[in-house]
N, C-alpha and C positions, 0 to 999 in steps of 0.2 A: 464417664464419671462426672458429679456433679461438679461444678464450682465452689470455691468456697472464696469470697474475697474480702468481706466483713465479719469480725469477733462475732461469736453467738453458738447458741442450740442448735443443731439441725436433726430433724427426726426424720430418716430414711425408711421407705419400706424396703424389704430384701426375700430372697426366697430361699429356705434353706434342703429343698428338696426336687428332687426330677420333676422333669411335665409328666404327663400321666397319658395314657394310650387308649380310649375309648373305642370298646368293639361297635365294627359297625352293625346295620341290621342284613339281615341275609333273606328276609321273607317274601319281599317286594317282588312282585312278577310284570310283565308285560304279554302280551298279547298281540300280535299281529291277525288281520286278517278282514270278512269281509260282514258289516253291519249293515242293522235294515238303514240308516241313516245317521247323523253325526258328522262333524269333522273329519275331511281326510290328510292325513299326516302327512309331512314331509311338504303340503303346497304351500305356495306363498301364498300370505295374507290368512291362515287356518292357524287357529290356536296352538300351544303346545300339547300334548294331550294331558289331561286334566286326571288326578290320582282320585281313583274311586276307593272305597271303603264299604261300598254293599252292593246286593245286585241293584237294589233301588237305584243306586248312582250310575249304576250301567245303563238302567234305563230311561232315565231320564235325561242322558245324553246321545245311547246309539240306539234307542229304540228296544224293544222286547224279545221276544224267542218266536216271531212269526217265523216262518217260511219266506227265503228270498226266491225272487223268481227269477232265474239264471236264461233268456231264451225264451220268457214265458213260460219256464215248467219249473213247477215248486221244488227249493232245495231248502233243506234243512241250516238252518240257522246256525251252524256247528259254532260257530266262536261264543255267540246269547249263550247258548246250551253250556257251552265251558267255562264262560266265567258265571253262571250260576255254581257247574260243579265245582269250581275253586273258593269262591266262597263258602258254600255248604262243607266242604275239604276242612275246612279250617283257615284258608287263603282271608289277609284283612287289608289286604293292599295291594291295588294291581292301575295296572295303565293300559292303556288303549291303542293301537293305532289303526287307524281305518284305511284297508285299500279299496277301487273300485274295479269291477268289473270292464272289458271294453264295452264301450257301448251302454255303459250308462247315462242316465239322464235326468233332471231334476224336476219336478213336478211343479206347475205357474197356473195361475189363474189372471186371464186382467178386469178389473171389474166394470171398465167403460171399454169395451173392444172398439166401436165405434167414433171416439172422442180424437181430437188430436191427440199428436204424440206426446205435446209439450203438456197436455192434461190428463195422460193416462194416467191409470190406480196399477198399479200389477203388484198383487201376490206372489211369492214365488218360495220354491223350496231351499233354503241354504246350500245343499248338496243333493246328489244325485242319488236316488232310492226309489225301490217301487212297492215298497208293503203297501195294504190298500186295507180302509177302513171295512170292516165288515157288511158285505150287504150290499156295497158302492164298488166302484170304479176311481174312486178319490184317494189320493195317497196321503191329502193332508186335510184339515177342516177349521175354518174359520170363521168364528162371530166376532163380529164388532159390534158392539150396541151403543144409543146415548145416553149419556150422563148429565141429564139437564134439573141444572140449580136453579131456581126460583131467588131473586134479589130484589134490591133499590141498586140503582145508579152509584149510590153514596159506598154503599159496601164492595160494588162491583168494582171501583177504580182502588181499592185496597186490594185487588187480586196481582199476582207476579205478573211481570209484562209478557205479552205473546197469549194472555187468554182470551179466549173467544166469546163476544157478548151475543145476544142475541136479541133485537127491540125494533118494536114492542114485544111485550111480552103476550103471546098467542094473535097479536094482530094481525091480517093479511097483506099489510106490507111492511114488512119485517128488513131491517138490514142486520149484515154481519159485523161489528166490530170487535178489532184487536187492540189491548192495552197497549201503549208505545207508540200508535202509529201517527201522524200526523190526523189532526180533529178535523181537518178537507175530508179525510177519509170517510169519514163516521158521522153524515149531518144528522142523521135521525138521533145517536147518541149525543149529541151535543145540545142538544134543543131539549133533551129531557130533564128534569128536574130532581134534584136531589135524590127523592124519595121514590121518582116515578118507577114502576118492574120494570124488568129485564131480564134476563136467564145468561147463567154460564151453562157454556157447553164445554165437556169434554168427552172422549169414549172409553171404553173400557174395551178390552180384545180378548178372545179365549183361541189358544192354538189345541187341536185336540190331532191324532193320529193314530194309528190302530189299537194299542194299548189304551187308551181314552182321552182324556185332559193333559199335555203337558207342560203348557205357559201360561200364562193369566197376567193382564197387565192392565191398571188402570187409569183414571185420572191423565190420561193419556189427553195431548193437546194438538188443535189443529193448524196451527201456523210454526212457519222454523224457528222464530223466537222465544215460540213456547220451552221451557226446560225441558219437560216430558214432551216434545212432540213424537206422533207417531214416528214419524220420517225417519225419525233419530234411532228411538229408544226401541223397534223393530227396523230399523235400518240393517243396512250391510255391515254396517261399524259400529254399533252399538256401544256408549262409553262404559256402561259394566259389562266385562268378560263374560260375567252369569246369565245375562240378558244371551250372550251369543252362541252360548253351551246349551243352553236348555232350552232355547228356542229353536226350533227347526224353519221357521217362518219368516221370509223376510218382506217388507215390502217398499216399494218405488213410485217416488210420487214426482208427476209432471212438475217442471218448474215453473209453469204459469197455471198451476191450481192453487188457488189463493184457498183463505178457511173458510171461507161460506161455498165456493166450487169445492171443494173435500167435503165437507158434511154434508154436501145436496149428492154428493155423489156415491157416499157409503150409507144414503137416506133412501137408494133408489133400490137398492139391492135388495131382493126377494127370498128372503132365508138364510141360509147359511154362506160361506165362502169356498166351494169344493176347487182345491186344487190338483188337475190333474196332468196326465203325460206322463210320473217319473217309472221311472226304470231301472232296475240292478244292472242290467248291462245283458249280453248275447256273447259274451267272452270269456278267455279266463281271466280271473285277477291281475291286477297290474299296479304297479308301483309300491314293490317289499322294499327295494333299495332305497325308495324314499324315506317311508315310515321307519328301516332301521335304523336310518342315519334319524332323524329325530329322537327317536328312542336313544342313541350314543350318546345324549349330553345330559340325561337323566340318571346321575349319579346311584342315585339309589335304589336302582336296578338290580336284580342280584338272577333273575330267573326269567328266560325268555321262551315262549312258544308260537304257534301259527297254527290255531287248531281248525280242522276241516282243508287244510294245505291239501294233504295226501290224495284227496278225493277230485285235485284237478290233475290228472297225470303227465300232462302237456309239459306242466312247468315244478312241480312238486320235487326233482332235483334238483333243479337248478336252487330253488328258495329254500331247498335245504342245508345246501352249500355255503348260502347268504348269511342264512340263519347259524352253523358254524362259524363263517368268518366273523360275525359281528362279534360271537362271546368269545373269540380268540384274539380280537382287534388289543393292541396293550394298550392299559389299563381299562380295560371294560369291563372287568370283574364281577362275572355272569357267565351263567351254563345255560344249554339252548336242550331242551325237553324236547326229541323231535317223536314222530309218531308214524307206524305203518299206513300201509293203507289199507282201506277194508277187506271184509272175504278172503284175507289171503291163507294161503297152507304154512305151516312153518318150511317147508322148504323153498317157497320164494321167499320168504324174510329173511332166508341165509343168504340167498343172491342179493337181495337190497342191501344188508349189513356189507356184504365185501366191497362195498363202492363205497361207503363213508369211514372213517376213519378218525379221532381226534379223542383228546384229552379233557374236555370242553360239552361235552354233550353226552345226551343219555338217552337211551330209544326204547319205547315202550310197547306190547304186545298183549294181546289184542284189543278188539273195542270193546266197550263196557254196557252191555243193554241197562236202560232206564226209561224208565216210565215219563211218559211223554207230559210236560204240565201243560202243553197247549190243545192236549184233547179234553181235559178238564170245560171247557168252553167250546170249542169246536170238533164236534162228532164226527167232523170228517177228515180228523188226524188219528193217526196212528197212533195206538194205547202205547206202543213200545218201540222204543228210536232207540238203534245206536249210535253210538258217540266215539270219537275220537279219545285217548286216554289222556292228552294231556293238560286239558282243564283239573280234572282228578288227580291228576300226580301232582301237579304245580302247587294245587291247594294241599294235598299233603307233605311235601315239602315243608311249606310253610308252616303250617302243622307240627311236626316233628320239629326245626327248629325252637318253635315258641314252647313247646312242650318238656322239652329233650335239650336240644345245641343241634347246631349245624355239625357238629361232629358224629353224632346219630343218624347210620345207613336211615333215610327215609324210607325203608320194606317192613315185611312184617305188619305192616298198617290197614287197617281194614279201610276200605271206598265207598264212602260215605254216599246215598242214591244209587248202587248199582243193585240189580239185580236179578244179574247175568251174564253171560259174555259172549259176544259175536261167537267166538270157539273156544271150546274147553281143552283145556293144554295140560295132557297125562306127564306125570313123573319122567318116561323116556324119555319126552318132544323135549323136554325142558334142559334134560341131560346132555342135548343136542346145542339147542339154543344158548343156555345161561354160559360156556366156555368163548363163545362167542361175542357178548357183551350185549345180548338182547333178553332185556328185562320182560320176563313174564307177567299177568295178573291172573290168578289163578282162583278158582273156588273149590275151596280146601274144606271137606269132613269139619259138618259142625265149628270151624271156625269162620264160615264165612266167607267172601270174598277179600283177597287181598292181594295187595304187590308184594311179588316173592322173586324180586331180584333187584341189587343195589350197584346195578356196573356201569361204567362209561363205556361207549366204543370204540375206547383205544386197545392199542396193542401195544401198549408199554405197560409191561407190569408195574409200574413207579406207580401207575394211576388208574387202576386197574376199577378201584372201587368210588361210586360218587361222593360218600359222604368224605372220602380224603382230599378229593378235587375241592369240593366245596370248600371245606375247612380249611385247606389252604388258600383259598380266593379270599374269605373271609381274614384269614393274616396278613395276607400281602395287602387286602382297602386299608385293615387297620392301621396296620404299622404307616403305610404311604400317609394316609390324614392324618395320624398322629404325631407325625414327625416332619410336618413342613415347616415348622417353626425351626428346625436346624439349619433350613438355608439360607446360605450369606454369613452364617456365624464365624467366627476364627476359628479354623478347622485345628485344634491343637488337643492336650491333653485331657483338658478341661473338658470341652464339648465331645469327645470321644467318652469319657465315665459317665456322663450325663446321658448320651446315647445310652450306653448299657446297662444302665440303671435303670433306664425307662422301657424300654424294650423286657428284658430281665422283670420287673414287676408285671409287665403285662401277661407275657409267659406266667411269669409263678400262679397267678390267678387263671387262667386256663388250665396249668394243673389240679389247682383245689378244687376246680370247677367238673374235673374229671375226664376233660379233654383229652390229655396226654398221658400216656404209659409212660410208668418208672415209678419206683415206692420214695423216691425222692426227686425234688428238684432240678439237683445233679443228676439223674438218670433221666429225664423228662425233656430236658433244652439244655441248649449252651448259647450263649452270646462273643461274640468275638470282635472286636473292636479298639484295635489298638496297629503298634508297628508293624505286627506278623499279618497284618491283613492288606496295608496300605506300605507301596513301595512311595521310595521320595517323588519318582516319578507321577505318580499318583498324589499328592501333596502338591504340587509343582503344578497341575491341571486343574486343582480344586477339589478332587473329588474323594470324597469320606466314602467307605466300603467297610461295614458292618457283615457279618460272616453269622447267619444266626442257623440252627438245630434243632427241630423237634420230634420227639417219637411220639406220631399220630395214632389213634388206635385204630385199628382196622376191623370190620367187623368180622360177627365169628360166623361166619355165612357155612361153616361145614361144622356140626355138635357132632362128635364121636366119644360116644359110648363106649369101653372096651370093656369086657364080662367074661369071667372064666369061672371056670368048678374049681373049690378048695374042700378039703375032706375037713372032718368036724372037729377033727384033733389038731390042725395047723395053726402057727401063729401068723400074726401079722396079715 
């Protein structure tokens, strides 16, 4: 409470109403698994992974929908493929995290192989990948060109320090000088006259990799005092984040090449910069547990997958396992989409379902044929690839939320790019299957392809159906963010009504919103937060216990029609 110790006005602000309870978002997805290139998660010194918003942003951080090469022999790019189909889905928000293969490798060029150490150039790949530009043997491609300005001496000493002069200008005995450095350095520039030419030099750099161009950087300088110097602004550590996401190229410069040994040196270079050696690896994937644990601190996660997992079978349970515990870890408030694995019969996918079990995840059957966009260009792809489902579910998730509420079974929904299914799964198989908690997608008579099943693979009927798991994930982020301002407060009467007020309004709005069954409020939720919830004992340790109710609606996954004969003279 304020003071008050001198006569006078005082004008207080006050609040004459509850905090207010903000649903969070449920659309947000991540993605585990293995890229042509990009960042890989979980290591030191590698970004957090970075929130894409199209596939364009996918690609310009992990590379395109090539084929990895697993061993040397082409494997389909299942994760590209999935987060294009989560996007196209409806999907507007997704994360990344990249594992690698054993045995991968990163792709280097040096440009003076010959030179000392303390003056090598080397090119080299940020990470370990082996997509390979079309035509070549190269996995990445590099121009550097120069950028030579034509001056006076007078306007050259107005340039930032660290610029690189060049003089005379076109004479054949030329020196390099840098702005800043001591004028011993620079006698040719010293001796020249106001007016006399001179040339800046700077380069420009293009990084290209199998999808085409994807870095460009100019005005780029050749000494370490330059702001822009190469060294830096393509270095290891680049100080824009954007510089190190979207560059896949890094490079290393001797520390006794000075800027006239650097530009006589990327002067000598005959064409382009092909760098090569990378590799996907000759293994299977390795380090989920890293990339999940990265992914845990990214709150606003709501839906996690691992598409093309199933098709390494070494380890595909194990990381399925991973993949549960993550969305079961508390508070990580997220379901883990997991997926079969190809070719199979539905009577193995009943053996795979009896080894998983949880509240927290949802398992989708079978794979989804699509038309391949990487034979569009290359003839010697396959017109029709199958894919793993859970790019396509995850986007329709999302989907269905933004359209609907997360209280909306995500089924019923047509899959947007399929058009076909690894196997067609008849009425019986399904009759089989769906009591089980394995979600079919099925091509159904004139309506299409679509998901026609909304279950977890739990065995508790409490939580039988996903959109109730969800919808409750979604209550419990909410309520948890909404109400951290209660802690520390004086746990008394006071801040108990204020709880149930706020809470209680958040509710009533989920019912108007049509989330909750009951034709009233009072039929819909209860709030509980007072004596009968909290012993003194409880009081005595700090801790407020709030008792909340809601009647979720459950979808109507079974429409029964019942039809009988009444003769023509009956009422009613």
């Amino acid at each position: 409470m304020a003071e008050y110790l001198a006569p006078g006005v005082f004008v207080e602000e006050t609040s004459f109403r509850a905090k207010s309870i903000e649903g969070v978002g449920t659309s947000t997805a991540a993605f585990v698994g293995l890229t042509s290139r990009g960042p890989r998660a979980g290591q030191p010194g590698d970004p957090t992974p970075a929130l894409l918003t199209s596939f364009v942003d996918f690609e310009r951080i992990y590379g395109g929908i090539d084929d990895l090469r697993i061993s040397d022999a082409p494997v389909i790019n299942y994760l590209a493929h999935a987060a294009r189909a989560f996007f196209n889905n409806g999907g507007g928000r997704l994360y990344v995290a990249r594992v690698l293969a054993a045995g991968a490798a990163a792709a280097s060029a040096t440009v003076n192989p010959t030179a000392a150490n303390n003056k090598k150039v080397t090119f080299a790949a940020r990470t370990a990948g082996g997509a390979r530009l079309a035509g070549t043997d190269a996995n990445f491609r590099v121009v550097v060109t120069e950028n030579s300005l034509a001056t006076t001496k007078q306007l050259a000493l107005k340039q930032p320090p660290g610029t690189t002069i060049k003089t005379p200008a076109g004479g054949a005995n030329f020196e390099y000088y840098v702005l800043g450095r001591p004028a011993a350095e620079g006698p040719k520039f010293a001796a020249l006259a106001d007016g006399d030419a001179c040339e800046i030099i700077t380069l420009n750099a293009e990084v290209s990799d199998p999808t085409g161009p994807v870095y460009e950087a100019s005005g780029l300088g050749l000494d370490p005092s330059h702001s822009r110097y190469i060294g830096l602004v393509m270095g290891a550590s680049p100080p824009q984040l954007r510089d190190r996401l979207t560059n896949p190229v890094m490079v290393t410069i001797g520390s006794a090449a000075a800027a006239g040994d650097l530009h006589d040196i990327l002067n000598k270079v005959d064409g382009p910069i092909d760098l090569k050696g990378g590799s996907d690896g000759t293994g299977d994937p390795a380090g989920y547990e890293e990339a999940l644990d990265a992914l845990q601190a990214l709150e606003d996660i709501s839906i996690i997958a691992a598409p093309g997992l199933s098709t390494f079978a070494n380890i595909a349970a194990d990381v399925h396992q991973k993949l549960i515990g993550h969305a079961e870890a508390p508070r990580a408030y997220r379901i883990a989409v997991l997926e079969t694995p190809p070719d199979k019969e539905p009577g193995e996918i009943v053996d795979l379902k009896g080894k998983i079990d949880s509240t927290k995840a949802a398992l989708y059957y079978p794979w989804i044929s699509v038309a391949n966009p990487a034979a569009a260009t290359d003839p010697t792809q396959q017109t029709i690839i199958d894919l793993p489902p859970s790019g396509h579910v995850c986007g329709i998730y999302a989907r269905t939320d933004i359209q609907r509420g997360v209280w909306k079974a995500p089924a019923n929904e047509t899959v947007t790019g399929a058009i076909g299914l690894q196997r067609a799964i008849s009425f019986g198989e399904q009759e089989r299957l769906n009591p089980l908690g394995i979600n079919c997608i099925r091509a159904l008579p004139n309506r299409g392809i679509r998901v026609w099943g909304a279950r977890t693979i739990s065995s508790d009927p409490e939580w039988k159906y996903v959109n109730i798991r969800r919808y409750f994930i979604y209550l419990e982020n909410s309520i948890d963010r909404g109400t951290q301002w209660a802690v520390f407060e004086p746990n008394g009467e006071r801040l108990w009504a204020n709880i149930r007020t706020t809470v209680a309004d958040f509710l009533y709005n989920e019912w108007v919103n049509g989330a909750l069954l009951g034709s009233t409020p009072k039929e819909a939720f209860f709030v509980q937060c007072d004596r009968s919830t909290m012993t003194q004992n409880d009081l005595d340790n700090g801790r407020l216990i709030c008792l909340i109710g809601v009647a979720a609606i459950k979808p109507a996954e079974f429409v029964i029609f019942r039809i009988g004969q009444k003769t023509a003279d009956a009422r009613g």
